[in-house]
SEDOZA-368307 format. One record per atom (N, C-alpha, C, CB): x, y, z negated; residue in one letter. Coordinates in steps of 0.05 Angstrom, whole numbers, padded with zeros to 5 digits, always signed. Glycine has a CB too. Example, Ala and Ser with C-alpha at 12.3 -4.5 7.8 and 13.67 -1.06 7.14 Angstrom:
+00264-00114-00156A
+00246-00090-00156A
+00264-00066-00156A
+00226-00089-00181A
+00257-00045-00142S
+00273-00021-00143S
+00258+00001-00157S
+00282-00012-00114S
//
This chain:
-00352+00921-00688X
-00330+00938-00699X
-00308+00920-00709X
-00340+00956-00722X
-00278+00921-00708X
-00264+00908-00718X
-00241+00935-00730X
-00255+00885-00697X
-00234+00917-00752X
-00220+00935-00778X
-00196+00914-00783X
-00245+00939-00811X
-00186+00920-00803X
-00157+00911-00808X
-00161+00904-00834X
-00132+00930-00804X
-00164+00876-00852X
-00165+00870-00880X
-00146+00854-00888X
-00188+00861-00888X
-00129+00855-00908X
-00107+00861-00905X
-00117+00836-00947X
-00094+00904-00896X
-00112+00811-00947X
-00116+00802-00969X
-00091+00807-00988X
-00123+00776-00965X
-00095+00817-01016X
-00075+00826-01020X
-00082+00809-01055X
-00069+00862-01012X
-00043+00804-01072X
-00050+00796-01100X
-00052+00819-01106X
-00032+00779-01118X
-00054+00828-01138X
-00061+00843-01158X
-00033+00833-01177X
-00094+00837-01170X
-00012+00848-01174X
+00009+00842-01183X
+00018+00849-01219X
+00024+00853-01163X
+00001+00876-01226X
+00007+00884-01252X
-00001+00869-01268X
+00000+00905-01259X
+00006+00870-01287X
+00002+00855-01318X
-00011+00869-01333X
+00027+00848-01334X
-00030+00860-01352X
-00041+00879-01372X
-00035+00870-01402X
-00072+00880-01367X
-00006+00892-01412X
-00005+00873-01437X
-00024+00883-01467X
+00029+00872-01444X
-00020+00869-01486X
-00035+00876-01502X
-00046+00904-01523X
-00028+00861-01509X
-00020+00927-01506X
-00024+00955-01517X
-00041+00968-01505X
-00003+00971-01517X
-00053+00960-01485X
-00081+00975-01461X
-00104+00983-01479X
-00098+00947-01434X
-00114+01009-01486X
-00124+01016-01507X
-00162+01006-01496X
-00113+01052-01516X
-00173+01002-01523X
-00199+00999-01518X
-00213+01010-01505X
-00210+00998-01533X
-00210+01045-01504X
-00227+01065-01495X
-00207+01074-01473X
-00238+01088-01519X
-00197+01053-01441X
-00183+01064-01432X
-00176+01086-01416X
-00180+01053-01427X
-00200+01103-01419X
-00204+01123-01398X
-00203+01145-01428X
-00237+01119-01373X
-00184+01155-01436X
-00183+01182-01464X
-00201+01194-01465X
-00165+01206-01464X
-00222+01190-01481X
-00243+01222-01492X
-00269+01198-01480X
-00237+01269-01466X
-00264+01174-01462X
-00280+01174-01442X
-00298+01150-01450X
-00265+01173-01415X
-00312+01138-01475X
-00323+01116-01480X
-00335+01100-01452X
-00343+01123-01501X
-00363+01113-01454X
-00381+01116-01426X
-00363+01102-01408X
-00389+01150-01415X
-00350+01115-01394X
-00337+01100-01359X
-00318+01086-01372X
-00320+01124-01329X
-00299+01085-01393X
-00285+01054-01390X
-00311+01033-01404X
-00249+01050-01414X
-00325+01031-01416X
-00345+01011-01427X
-00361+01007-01389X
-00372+01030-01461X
-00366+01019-01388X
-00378+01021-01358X
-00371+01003-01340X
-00372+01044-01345X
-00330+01011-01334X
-00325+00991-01318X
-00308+00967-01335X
-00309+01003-01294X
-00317+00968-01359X
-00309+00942-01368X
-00331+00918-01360X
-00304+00943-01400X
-00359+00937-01364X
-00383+00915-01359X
-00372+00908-01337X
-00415+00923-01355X
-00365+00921-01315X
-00363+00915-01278X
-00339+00899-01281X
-00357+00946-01251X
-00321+00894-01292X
-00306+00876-01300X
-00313+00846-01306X
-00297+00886-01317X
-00327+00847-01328X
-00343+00824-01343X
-00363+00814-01317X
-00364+00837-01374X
-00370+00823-01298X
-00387+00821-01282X
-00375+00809-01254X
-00400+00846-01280X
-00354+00821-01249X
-00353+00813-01221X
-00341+00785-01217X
-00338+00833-01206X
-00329+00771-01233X
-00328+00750-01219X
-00345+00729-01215X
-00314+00742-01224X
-00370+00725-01228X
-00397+00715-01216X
-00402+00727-01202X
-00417+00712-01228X
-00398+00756-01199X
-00406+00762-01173X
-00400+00760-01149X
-00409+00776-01172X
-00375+00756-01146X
-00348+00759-01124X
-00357+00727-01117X
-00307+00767-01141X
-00354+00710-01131X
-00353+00682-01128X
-00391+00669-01110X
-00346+00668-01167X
-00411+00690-01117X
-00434+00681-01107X
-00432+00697-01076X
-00461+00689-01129X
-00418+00718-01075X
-00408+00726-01037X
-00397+00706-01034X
-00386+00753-01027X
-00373+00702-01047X
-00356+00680-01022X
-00375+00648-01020X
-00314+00670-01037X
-00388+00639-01037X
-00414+00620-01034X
-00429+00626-01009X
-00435+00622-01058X
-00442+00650-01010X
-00457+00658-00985X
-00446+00658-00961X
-00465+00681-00986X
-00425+00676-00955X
-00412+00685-00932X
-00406+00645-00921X
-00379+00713-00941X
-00393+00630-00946X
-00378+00592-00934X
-00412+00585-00920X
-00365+00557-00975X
-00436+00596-00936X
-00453+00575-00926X
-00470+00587-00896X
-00475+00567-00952X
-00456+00619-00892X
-00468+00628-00862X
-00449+00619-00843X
-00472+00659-00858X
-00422+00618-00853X
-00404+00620-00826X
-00409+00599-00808X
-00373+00619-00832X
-00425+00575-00812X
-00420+00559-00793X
-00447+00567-00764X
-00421+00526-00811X
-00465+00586-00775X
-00481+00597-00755X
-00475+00626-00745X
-00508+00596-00765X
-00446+00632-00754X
-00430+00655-00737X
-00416+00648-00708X
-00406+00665-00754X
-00424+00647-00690X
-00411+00649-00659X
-00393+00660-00661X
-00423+00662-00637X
-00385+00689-00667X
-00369+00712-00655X
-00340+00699-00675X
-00384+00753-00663X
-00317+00694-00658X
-00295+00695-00670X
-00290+00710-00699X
-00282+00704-00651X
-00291+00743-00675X
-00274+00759-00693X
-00293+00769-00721X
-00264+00788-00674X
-00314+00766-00711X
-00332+00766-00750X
-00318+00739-00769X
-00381+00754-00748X
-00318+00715-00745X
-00311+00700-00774X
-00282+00702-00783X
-00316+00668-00772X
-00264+00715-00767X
-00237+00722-00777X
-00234+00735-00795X
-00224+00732-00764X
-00266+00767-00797X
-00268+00783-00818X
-00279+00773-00845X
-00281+00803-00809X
-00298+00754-00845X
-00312+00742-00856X
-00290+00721-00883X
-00330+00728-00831X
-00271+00704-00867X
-00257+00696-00878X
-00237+00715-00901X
-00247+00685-00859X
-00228+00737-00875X
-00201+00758-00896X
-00218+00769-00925X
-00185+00797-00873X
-00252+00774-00921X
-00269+00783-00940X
-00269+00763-00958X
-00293+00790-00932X
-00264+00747-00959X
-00274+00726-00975X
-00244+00718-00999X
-00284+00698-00950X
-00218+00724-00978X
-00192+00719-00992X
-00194+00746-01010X
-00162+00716-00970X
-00204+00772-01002X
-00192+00792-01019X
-00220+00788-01037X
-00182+00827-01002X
-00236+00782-01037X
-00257+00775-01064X
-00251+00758-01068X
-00286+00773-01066X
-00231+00735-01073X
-00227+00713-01089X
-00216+00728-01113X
-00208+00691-01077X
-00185+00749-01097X
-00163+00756-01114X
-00184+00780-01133X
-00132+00769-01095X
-00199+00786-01128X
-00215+00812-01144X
-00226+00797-01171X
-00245+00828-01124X
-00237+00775-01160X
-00242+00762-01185X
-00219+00743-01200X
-00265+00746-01180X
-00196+00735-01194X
-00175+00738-01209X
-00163+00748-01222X
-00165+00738-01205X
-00161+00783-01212X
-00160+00793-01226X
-00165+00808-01253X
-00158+00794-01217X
-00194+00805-01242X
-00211+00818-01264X
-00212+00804-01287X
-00238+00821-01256X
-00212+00781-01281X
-00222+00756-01303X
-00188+00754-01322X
-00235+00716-01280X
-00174+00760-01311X
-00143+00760-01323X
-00147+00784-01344X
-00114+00767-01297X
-00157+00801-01332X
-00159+00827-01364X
-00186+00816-01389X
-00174+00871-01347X
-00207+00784-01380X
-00212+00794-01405X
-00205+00781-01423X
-00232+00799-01409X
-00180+00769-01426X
-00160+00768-01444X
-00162+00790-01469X
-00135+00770-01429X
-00148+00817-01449X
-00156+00839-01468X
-00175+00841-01487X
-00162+00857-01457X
-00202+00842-01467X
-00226+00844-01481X
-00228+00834-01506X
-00243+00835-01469X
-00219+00796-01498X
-00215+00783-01531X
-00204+00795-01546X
-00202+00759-01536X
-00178+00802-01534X
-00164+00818-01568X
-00181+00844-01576X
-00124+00833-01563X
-00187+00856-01557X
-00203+00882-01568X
-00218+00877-01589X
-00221+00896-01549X
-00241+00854-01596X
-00253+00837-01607X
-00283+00841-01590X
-00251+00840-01639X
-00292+00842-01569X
-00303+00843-01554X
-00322+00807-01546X
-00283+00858-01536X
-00353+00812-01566X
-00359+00795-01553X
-00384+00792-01526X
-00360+00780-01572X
-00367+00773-01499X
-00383+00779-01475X
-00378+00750-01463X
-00371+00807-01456X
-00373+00731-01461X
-00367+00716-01451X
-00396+00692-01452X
-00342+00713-01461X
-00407+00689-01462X
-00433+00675-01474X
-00458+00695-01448X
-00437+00683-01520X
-00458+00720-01461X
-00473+00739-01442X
-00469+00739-01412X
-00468+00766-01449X
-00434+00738-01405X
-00433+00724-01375X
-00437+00699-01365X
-00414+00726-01366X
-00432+00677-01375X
-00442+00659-01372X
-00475+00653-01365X
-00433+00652-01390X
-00490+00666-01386X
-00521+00670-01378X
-00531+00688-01351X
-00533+00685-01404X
-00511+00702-01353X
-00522+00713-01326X
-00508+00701-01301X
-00519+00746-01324X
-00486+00684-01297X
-00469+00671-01276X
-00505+00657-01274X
-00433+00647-01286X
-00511+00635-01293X
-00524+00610-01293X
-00544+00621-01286X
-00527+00593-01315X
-00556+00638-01303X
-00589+00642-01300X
-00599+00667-01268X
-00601+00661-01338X
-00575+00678-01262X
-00580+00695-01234X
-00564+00684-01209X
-00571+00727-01237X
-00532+00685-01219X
-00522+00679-01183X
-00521+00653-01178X
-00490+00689-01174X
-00524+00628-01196X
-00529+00606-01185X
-00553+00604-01181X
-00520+00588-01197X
-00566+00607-01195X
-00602+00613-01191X
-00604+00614-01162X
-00617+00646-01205X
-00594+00640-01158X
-00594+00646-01137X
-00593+00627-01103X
-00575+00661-01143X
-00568+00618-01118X
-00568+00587-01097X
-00581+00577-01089X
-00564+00567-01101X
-00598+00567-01105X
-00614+00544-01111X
-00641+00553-01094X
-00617+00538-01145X
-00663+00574-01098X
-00681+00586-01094X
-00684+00603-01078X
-00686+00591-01108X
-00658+00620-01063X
-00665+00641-01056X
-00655+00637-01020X
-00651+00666-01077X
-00677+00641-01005X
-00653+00629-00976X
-00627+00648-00977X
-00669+00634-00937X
-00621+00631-00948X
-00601+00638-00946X
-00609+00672-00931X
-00585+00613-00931X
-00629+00676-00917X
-00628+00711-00906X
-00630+00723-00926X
-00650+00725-00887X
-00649+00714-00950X
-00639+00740-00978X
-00615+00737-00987X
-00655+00738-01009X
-00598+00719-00981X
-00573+00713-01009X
-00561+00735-00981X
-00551+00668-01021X
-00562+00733-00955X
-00535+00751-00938X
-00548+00774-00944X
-00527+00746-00899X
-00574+00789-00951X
-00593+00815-00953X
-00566+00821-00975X
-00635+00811-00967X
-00575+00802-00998X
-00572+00823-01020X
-00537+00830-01024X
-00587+00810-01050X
-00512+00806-01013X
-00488+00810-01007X
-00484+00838-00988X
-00478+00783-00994X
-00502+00840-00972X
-00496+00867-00957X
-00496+00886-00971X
-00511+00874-00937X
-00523+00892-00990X
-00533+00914-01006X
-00513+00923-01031X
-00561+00905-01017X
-00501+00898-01043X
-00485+00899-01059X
-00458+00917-01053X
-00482+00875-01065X
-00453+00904-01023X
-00417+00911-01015X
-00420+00943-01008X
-00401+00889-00979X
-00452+00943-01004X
-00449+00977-00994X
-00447+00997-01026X
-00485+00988-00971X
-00462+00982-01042X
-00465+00996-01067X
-00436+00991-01078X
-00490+00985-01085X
-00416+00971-01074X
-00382+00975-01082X
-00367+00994-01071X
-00365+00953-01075X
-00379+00991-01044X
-00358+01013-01029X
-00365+01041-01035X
-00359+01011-00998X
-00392+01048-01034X
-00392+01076-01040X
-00387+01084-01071X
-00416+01086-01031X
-00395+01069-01092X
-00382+01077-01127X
-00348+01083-01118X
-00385+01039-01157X
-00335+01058-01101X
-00299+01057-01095X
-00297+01098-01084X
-00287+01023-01054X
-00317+01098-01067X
-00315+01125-01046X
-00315+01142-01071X
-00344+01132-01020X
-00328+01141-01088X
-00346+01165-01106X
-00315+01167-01140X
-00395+01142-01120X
-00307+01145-01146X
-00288+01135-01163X
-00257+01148-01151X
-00290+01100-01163X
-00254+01145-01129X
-00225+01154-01111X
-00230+01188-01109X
-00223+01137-01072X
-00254+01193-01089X
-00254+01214-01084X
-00247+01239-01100X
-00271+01214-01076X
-00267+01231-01119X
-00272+01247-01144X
-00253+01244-01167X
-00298+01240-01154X
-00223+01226-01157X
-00211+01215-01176X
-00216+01224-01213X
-00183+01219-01166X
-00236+01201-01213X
-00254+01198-01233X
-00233+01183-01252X
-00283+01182-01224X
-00223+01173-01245X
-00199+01153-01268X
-00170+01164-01271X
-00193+01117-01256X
-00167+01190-01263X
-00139+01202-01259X
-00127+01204-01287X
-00139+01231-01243X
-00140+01203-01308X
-00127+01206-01340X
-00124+01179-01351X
-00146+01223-01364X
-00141+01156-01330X
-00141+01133-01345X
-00113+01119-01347X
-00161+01116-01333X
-00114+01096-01369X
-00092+01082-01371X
-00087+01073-01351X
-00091+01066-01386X
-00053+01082-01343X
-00045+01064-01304X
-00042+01038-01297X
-00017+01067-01291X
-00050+01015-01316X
-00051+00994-01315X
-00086+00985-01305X
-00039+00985-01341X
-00109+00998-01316X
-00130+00998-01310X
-00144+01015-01289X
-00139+00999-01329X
-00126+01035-01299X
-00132+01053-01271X
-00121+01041-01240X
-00114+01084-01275X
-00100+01025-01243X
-00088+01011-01212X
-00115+00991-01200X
-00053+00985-01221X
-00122+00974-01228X
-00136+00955-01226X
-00162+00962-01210X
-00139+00945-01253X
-00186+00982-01218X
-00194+00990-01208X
-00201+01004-01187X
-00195+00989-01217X
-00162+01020-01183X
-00165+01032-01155X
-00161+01016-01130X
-00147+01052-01153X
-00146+00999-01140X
-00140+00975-01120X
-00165+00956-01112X
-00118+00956-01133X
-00183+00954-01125X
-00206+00942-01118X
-00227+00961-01110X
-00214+00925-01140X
-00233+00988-01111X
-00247+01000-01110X
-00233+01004-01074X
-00250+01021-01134X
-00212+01017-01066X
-00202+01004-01048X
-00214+00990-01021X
-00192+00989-01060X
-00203+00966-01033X
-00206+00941-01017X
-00237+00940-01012X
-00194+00913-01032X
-00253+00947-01027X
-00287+00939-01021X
-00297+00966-01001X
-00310+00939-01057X
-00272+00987-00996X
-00280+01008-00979X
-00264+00999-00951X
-00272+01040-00992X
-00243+00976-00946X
-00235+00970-00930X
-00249+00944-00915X
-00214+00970-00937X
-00264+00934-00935X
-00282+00914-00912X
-00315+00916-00917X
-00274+00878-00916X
-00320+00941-00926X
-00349+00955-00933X
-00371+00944-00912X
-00346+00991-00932X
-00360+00931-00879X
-00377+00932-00862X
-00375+00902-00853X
-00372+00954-00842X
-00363+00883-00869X
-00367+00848-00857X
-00388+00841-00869X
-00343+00824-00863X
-00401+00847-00888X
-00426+00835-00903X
-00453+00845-00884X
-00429+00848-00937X
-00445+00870-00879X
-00472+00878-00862X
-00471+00867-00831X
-00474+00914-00860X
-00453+00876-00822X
-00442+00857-00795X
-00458+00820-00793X
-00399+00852-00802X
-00451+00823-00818X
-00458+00790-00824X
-00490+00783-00814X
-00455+00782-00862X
-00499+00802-00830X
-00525+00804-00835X
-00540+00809-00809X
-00530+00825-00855X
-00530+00827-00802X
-00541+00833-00774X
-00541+00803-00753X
-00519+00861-00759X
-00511+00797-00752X
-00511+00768-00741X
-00529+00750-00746X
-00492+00755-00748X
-00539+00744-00769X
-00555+00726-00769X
-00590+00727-00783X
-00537+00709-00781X
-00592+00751-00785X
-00623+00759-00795X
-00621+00787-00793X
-00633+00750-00827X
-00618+00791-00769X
-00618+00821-00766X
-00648+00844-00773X
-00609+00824-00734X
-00673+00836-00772X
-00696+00849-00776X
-00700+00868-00803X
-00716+00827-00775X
-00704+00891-00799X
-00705+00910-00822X
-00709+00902-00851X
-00725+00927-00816X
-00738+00887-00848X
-00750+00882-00879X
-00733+00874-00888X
-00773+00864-00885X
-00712+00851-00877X
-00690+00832-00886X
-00678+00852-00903X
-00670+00819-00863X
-00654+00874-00884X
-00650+00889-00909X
-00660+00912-00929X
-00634+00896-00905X
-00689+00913-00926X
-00703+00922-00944X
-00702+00909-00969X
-00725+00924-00936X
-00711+00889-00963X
-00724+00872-00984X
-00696+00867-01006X
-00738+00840-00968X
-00680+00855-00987X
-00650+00860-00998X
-00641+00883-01023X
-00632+00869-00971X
-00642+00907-01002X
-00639+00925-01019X
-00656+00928-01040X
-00638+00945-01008X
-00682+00926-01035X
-00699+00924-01062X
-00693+00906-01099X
-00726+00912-01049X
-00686+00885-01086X
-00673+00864-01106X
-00657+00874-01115X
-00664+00840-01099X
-00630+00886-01100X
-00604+00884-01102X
-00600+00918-01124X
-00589+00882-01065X
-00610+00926-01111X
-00600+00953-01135X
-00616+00951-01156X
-00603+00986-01126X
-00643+00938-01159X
-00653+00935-01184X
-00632+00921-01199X
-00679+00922-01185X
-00626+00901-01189X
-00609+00871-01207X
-00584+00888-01209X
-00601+00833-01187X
-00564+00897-01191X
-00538+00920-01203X
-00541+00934-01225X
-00530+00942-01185X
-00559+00950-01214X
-00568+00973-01239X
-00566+00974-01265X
-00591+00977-01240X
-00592+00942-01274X
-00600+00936-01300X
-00576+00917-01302X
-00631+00925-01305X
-00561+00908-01285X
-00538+00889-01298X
-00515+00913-01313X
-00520+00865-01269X
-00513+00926-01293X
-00493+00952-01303X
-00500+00963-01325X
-00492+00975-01285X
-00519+00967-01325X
-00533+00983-01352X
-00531+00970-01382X
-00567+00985-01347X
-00553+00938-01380X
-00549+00927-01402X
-00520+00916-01417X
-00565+00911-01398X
-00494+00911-01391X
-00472+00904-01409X
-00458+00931-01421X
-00451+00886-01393X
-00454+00953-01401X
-00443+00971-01417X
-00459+00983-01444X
-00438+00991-01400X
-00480+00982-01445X
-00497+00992-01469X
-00487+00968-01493X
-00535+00992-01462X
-00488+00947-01489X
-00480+00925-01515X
-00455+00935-01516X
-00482+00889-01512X
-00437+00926-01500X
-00406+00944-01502X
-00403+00968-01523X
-00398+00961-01472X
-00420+00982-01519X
-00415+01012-01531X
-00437+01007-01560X
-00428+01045-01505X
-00455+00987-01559X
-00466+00979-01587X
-00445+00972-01597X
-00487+00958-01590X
-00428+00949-01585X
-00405+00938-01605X
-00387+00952-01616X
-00389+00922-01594X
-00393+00978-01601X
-00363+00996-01608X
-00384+01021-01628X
-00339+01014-01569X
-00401+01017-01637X
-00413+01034-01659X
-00407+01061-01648X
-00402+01030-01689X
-00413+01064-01615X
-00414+01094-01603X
-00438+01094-01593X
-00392+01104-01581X
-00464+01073-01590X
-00486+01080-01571X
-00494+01103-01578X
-00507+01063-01569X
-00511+01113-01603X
-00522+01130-01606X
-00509+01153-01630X
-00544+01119-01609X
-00482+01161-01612X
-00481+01190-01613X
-00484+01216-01601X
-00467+01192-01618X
-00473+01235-01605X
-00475+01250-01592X
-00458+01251-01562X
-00475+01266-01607X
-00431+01248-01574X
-00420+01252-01542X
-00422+01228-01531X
-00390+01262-01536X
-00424+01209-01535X
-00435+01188-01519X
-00458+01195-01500X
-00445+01167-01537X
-00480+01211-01502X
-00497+01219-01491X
-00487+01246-01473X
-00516+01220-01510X
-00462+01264-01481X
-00457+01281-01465X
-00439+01266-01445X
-00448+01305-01479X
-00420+01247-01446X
-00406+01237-01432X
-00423+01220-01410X
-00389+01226-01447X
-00447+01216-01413X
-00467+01194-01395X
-00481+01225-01371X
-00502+01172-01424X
-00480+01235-01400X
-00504+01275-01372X
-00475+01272-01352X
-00507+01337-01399X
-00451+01284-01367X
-00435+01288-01350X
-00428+01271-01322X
-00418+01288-01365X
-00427+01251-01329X
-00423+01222-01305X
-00445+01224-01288X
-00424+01187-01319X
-00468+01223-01302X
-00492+01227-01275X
-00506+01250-01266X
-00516+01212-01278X
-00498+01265-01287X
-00510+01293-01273X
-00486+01317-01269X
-00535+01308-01296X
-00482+01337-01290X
-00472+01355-01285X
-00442+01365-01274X
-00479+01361-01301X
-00429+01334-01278X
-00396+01333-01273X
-00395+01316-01247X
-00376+01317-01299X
-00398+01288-01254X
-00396+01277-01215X
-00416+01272-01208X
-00382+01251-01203X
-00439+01278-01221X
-00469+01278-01206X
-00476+01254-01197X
-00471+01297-01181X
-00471+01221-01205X
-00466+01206-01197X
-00505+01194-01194X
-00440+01195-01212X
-00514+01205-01206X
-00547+01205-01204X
-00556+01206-01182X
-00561+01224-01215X
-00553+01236-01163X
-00566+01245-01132X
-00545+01229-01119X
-00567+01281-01121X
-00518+01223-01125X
-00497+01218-01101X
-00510+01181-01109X
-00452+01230-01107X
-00516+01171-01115X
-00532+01146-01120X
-00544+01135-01101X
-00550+01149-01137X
-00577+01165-01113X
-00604+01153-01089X
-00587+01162-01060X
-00644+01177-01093X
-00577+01180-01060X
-00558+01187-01029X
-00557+01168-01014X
-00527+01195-01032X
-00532+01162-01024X
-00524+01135-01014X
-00542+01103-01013X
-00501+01130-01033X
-00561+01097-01030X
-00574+01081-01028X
-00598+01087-01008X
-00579+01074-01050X
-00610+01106-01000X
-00627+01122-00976X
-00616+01114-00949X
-00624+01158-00979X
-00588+01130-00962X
-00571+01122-00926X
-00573+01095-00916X
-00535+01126-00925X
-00573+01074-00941X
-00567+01044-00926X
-00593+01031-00920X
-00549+01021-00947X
-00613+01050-00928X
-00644+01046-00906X
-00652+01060-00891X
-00667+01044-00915X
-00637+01079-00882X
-00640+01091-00856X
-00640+01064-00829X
-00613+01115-00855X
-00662+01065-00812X
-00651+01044-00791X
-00624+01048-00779X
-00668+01042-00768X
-00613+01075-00780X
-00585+01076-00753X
-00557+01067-00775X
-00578+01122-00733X
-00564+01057-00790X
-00553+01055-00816X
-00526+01035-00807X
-00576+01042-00843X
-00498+01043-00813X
-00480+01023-00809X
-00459+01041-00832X
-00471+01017-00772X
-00441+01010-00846X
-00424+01019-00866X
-00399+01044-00853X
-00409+00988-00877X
-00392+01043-00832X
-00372+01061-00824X
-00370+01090-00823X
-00368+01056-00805X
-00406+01095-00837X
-00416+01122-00828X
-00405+01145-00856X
-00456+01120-00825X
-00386+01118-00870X
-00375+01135-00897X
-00359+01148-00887X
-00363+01121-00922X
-00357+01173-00877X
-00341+01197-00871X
-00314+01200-00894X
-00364+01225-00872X
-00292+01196-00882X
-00259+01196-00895X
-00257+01176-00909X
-00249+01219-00913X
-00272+01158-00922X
-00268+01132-00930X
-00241+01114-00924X
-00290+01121-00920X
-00241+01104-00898X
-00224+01096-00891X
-00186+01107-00892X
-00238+01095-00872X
-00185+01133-00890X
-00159+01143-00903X
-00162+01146-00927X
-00150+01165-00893X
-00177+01152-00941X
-00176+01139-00972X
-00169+01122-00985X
-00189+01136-00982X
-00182+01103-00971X
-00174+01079-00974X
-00147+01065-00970X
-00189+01069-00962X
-00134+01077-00952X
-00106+01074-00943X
-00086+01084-00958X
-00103+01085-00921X
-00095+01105-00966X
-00069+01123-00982X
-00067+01111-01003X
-00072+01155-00990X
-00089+01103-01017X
-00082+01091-01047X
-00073+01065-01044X
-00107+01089-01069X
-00080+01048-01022X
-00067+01027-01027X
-00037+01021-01021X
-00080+01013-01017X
-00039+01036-00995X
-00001+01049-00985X
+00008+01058-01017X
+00000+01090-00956X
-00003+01067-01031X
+00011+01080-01062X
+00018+01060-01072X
-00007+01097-01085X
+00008+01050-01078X
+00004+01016-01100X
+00028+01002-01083X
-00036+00992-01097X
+00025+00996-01064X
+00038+00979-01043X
+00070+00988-01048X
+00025+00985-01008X
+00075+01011-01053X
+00103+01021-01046X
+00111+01034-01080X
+00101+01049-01016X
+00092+01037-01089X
+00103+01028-01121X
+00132+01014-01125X
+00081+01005-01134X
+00144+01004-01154X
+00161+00997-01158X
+00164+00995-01193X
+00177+01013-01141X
+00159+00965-01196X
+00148+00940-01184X
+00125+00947-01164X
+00139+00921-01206X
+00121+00929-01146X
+00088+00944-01136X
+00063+00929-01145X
+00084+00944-01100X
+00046+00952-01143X
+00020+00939-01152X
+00006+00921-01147X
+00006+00948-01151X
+00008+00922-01127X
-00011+00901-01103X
+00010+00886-01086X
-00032+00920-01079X
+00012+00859-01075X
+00025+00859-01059X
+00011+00840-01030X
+00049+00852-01073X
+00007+00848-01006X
+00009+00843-00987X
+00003+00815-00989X
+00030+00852-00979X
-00015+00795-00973X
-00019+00767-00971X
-00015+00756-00937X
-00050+00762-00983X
-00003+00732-00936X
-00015+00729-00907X
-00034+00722-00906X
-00005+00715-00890X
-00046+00739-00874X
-00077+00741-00865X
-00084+00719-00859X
-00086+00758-00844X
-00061+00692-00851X
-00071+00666-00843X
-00090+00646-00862X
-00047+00652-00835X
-00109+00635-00866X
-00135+00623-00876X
-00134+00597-00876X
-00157+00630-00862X
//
């Protein structure tokens, strides 16, 4: 399959009035994707590790052309991200010690111990579990009240991980294509998301003396059950990516979703995002 990825900067600024609880009423999902914040650039940075140390047993041109443009638009994701937690500091937010332990003690770990067919397993499992939260976050425009500085941030990256949702698996197939591979993958990979997702936003929301109230707990039903149901639309989606006929493209309207918001951003003014050359 060949697609169009398109490496782009992250042009907005986040200045210091971006409120703590950036999503209004909404503790839960901004603490949420603040953890996914605090998170992704160890994460972003242990794909583009993987993808530098397969490409040289990629044949096919046009994968490594895709392979490459994947790798420029996860550099800038983790640029970006890591530029807001500035914020975080001022918020008085402490996380930086906690990421560090998990960079060291999992995605370099990772390096070191894990071959190379699990490290491309679990990059696949991951990009599918970005793209569909991006599918589920857009669709459901889940962040439409949020602050437009965080709300860009996230839509623009939520985005981009639905525009190259299918070079990690592609990858995978290229070079350890056999089922268990991405079984096993997947098995690791959403445990380790999950409880990573889980345990930073929960300290987050300890710090913020909201874990254990009440709407803290109605705002969590709401998110996974009764409002975007994000619970069944979860196992859904994680089912689908062990189905054997299983390929990322099978996300039905994804792809013009993905377009429109970034065409938005793009044609903004200042714009949000801007356009990179694709040359490597």
């Amino acid at each position: 399959m060949e697609e169009s990825i398109t490496p782009r900067r992250f042009a907005a600024e986040f200045p210091s009035d971006v409120p703590r609880h950036w999503l209004p009423g909404n503790e839960v999902i901004s603490s949420l994707l603040n953890a996914y914040t605090i998170l992704v650039p160890a994460n972003e940075a242990f794909y583009i590790r993987t993808l530098n140390t397969c490409l040289p047993r990629v044949a096919d041109e046009e994968l490594r052309r895709r392979c490459q443009a994947f790798i420029r638009q996860e550099a800038q994701h983790g640029v970006a991200h890591k530029r807001y937690w500035g914020n975080l500091d001022m918020q008085g937010y402490a996380f930086r010690g906690l990421e560090r332990a998990i960079d060291h003690g999992i995605f370099r770990a990772m390096d070191r111990v894990a071959p190379l067919w699990l490290r491309a397993s679990l990059v696949s499992c991951v990009e599918h579990i970005n793209a569909y939260l991006g599918y589920e976050f857009l669709s459901q425009s889940i962040l439409a009240e949020a602050d437009p500085r965080l709300r860009s941030l996230m839509e623009w990256h939520f985005a981009e991980e639905i525009e190259h949702r299918a070079v990690a698996f592609d990858l995978l197939q290229a070079i350890s294509p056999g089922y268990v591979v991405r079984l096993l993958g997947a098995a690791t990979t959403a445990s380790l998301f999950y409880l990573l997702m889980t345990g930073v936003t929960v300290w987050l929301l300890a710090q913020d003396r909201v874990l254990w109230r009440r709407s803290t707990l109605r705002q969590a039903v709401y998110h996974l059950g009764v409002g975007h149901r994000m619970a069944r639309r979860t196992l859904r989606h994680l089912f689908n990516y062990l189905r054997p006929d299983f390929h990322p493209t099978h996300l039905a309207g994804a792809d013009a979703l993905a377009i429109r918001v970034l065409a938005e951003q793009e044609d903004e003014r200042p714009a949000v995002v801007v356009p990179m050359s694709s040359r490597t």
